[in-house]
C-alpha positions in Angstrom: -16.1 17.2 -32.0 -15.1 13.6 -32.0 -14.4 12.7 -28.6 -12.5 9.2 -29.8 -9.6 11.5 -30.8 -6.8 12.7 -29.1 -4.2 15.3 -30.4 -6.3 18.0 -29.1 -3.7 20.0 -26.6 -3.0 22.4 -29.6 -2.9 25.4 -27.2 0.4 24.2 -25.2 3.4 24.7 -27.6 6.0 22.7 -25.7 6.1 19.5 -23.7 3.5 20.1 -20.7 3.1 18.0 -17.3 -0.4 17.8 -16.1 -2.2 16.6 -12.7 -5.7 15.1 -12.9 -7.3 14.3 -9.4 -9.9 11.8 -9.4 -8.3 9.7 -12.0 -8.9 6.2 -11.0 -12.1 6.0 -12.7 -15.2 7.6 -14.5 -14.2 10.8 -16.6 -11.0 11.0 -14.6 -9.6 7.6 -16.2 -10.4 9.1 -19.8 -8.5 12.1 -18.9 -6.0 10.1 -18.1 -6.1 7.6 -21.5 -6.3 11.0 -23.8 -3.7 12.5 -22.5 -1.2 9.8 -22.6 -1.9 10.3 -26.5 -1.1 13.8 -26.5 2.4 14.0 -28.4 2.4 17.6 -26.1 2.1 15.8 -22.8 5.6 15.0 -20.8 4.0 13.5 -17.6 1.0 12.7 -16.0 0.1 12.3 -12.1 -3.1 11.1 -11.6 -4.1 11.7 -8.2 -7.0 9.3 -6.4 -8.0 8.8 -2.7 -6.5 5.0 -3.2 -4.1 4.4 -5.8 -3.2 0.7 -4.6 -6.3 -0.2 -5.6 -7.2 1.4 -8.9 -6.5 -1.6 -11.3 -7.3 0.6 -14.5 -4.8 3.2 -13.5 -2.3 0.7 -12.6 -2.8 -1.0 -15.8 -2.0 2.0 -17.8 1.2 2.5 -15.5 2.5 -0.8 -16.2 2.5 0.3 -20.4 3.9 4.1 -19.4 6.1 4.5 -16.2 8.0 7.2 -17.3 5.1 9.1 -18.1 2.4 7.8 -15.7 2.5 8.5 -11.6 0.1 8.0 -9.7 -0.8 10.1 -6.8 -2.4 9.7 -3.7 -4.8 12.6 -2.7 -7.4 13.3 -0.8 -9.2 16.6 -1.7 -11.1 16.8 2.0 -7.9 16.5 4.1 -5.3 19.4 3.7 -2.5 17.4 4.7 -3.2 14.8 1.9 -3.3 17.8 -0.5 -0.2 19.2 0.6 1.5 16.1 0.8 0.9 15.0 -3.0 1.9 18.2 -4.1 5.2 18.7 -2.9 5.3 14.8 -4.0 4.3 16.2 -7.5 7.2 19.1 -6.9 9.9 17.1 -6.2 9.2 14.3 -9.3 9.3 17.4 -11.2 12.6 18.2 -10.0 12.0 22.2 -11.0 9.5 21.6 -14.0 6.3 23.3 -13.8 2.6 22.1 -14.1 0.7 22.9 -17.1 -2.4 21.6 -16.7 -4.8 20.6 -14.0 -8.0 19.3 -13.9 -10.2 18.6 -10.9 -12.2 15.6 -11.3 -13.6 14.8 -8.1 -16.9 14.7 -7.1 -19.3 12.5 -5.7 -23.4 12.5 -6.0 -24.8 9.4 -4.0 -23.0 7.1 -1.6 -25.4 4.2 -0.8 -23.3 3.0 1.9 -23.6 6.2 3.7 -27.0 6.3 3.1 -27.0 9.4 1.1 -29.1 10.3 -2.3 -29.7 13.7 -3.6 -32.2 15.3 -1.5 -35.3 15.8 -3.8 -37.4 18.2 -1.2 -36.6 20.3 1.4 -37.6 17.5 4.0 -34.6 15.5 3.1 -31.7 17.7 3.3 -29.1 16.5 5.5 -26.8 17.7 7.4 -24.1 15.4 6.8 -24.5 15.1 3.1 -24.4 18.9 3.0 -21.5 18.6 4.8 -19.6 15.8 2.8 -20.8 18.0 -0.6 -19.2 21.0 0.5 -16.3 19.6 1.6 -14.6 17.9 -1.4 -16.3 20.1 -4.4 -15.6 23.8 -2.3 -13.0 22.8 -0.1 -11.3 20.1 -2.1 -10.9 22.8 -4.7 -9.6 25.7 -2.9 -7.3 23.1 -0.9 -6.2 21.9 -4.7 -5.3 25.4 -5.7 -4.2 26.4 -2.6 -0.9 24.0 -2.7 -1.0 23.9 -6.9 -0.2 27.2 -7.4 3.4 27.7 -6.4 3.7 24.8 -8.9 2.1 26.1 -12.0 4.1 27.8 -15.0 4.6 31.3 -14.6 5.7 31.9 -18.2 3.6 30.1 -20.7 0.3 29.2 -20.8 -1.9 27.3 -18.1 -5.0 25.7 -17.3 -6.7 25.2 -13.9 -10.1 23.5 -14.7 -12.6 21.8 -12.4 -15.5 19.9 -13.0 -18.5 21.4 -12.1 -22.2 21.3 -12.8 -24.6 22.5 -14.4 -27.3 22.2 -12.1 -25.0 24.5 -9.7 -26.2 27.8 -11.7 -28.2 29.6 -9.6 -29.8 31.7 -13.1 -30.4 28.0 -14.5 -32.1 26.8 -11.6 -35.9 25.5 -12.2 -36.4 22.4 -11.4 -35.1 22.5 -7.5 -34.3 19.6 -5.9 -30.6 17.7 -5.1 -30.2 20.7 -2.2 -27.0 19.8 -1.0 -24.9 18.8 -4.8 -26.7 22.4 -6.5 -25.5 24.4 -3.1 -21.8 22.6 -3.0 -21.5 23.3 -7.0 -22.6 26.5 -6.7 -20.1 27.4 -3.9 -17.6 25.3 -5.7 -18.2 27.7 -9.1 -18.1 31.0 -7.0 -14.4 29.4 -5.2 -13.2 29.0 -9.0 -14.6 32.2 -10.1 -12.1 33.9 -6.6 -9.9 32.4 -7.8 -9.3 33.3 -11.2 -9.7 37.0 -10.2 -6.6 36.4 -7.6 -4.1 34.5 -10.1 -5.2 36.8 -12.8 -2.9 39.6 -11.0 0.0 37.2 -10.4 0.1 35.2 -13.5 -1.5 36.7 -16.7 -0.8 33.4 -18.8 -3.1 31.3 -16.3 -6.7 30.2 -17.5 -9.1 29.1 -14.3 -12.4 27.5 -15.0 -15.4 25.6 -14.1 -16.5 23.2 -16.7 -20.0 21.3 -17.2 -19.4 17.6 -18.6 -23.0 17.1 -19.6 -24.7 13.3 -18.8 -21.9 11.3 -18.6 -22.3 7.3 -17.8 -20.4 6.4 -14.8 -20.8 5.5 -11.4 -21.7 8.9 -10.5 -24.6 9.1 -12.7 -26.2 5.4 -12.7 -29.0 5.3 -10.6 -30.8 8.3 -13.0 -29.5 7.0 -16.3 -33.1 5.9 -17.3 -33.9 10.2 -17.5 -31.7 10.5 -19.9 -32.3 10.4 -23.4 -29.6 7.9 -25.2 -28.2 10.7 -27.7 -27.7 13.0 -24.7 -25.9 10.3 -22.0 -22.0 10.6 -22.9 -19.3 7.8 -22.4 -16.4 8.9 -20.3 -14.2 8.6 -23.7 -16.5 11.7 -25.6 -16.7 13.8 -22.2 -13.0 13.7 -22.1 -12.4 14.6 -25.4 -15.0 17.3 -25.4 -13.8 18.8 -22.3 -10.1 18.5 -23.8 -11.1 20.3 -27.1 -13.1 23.4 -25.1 -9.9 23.3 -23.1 -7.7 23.4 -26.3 -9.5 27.0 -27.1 -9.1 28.4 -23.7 -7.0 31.7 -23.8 -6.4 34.2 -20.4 -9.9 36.2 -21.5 -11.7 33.0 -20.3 -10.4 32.7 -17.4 -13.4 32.8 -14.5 -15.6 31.8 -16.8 -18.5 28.4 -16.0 -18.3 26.4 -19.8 -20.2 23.5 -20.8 -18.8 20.5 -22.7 -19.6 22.6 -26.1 -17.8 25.3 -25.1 -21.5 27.3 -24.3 -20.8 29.6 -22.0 -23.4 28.5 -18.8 -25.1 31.6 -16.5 -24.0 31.6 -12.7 
């Protein structure tokens, strides 16, 4: 896989309208970049907590306003959620959404004070709190309000970003309590998920996806663990996560992947 290519969205067979939520930066943005070279994609929203102030998105809308909208969302408030999406319903004017892809997600916040809690001595309460709420609730919240919006008739993708060190069976270092509990909660709300829609909508595909080491904000204050071949850009992360997603069919749906399409354990 080459993740500097795009033309990857083989798997959708007419023009497709996708949503990507945490697109102002990071993996998100490259989302957003790829799929503007998709030949399959009719429009973008890219949803992000501040959108005024996301020069890289806003650069890209400049160069492709009948293609790019930007959204503002914020996954931890469900009025924000609702909000963008019947935003997203009535740009569409009746279309449906295609493809969604959950990007947000946050580690460390040294403003807040909080780092990943490396014994059991350091768990807070509040960063537990924060975790939980955007990667479990933020996603639930996302599908919650996305659902009535996505295709009923052709094929779809709900994916969101998850982790791999929110298996429970790939567990064995410990540590970071409060990100491995909120992705494992998240992966269990994707997994409920794709059992529900799998009886309403057999075309729908719902799954969590591993990124690997990716170098962005997220990510850069444990960098120096990571060997160089194994530390992705944003650019090969996309396009890895877009080719697994290329291959995706209904039987998939529910499943946990990883950016080579590896199936990981729960």
């Amino acid at each position: 896989m080459n993740g500097s290519k795009a033309l990857y969205l083989n798997c959708f067979t007419s023009p497709i309208n996708a949503f990507i939520v945490g697109a102002s930066r990071g993996i998100g943005l490259a989302f957003i970049k790829q799929l503007l070279q998709e030949p399959c994609i009719n429009q973008v929203f890219a949803g992000c907590r501040s959108p005024s102030e996301a020069r890289n998105l806003n650069d890209l809308t400049v160069n492709n306003p009948s293609r790019l909208h930007p959204i503002q969302i914020d996954l931890t408030d469900e009025h924000s959620v609702q909000k963008s999406l019947n935003h997203i319903k009535q740009q569409l004017n009746c279309q449906p959404l295609s493809l969604i892809i959950n990007c947000a997600g946050f580690l460390h916040n040294e403003s807040a004070g909080f780092f990943p809690e490396k014994k059991l001595a350091e768990v807070s309460p509040a960063l537990l709190q924060s975790s939980l709420t955007l990667h479990t609730l933020g996603v639930l919240l996302l599908a919650k309000y996305s659902e009535a919006l996505l295709a009923r008739q052709t094929h779809t993708v709900f994916a969101s970003l998850s982790a791999r060190v929110g298996s429970i069976s790939d567990n064995r270092l410990g540590g970071w309590y409060s990100y491995r509990v909120s992705k494992a909660a998240h992966n269990m709300a994707i997994k409920n998920i794709a059992i529900e829609w799998s009886r309403r909508n057999k075309h729908n595909v719902c799954v969590a996806l591993h990124p690997g080491s990716t170098a962005t904000e997220l990510s850069a204050p444990f960098q120096h663990n990571i060997a160089p071949h194994k530390l992705f850009s944003a650019t090969q992360t996309a396009g890895y996560l877009l080719s697994v997603i290329s291959q995706l069919t209904p039987e998939d749906t529910g499943k946990f992947l990883a950016w080579d399409g590896q199936v990981i354990p729960w």
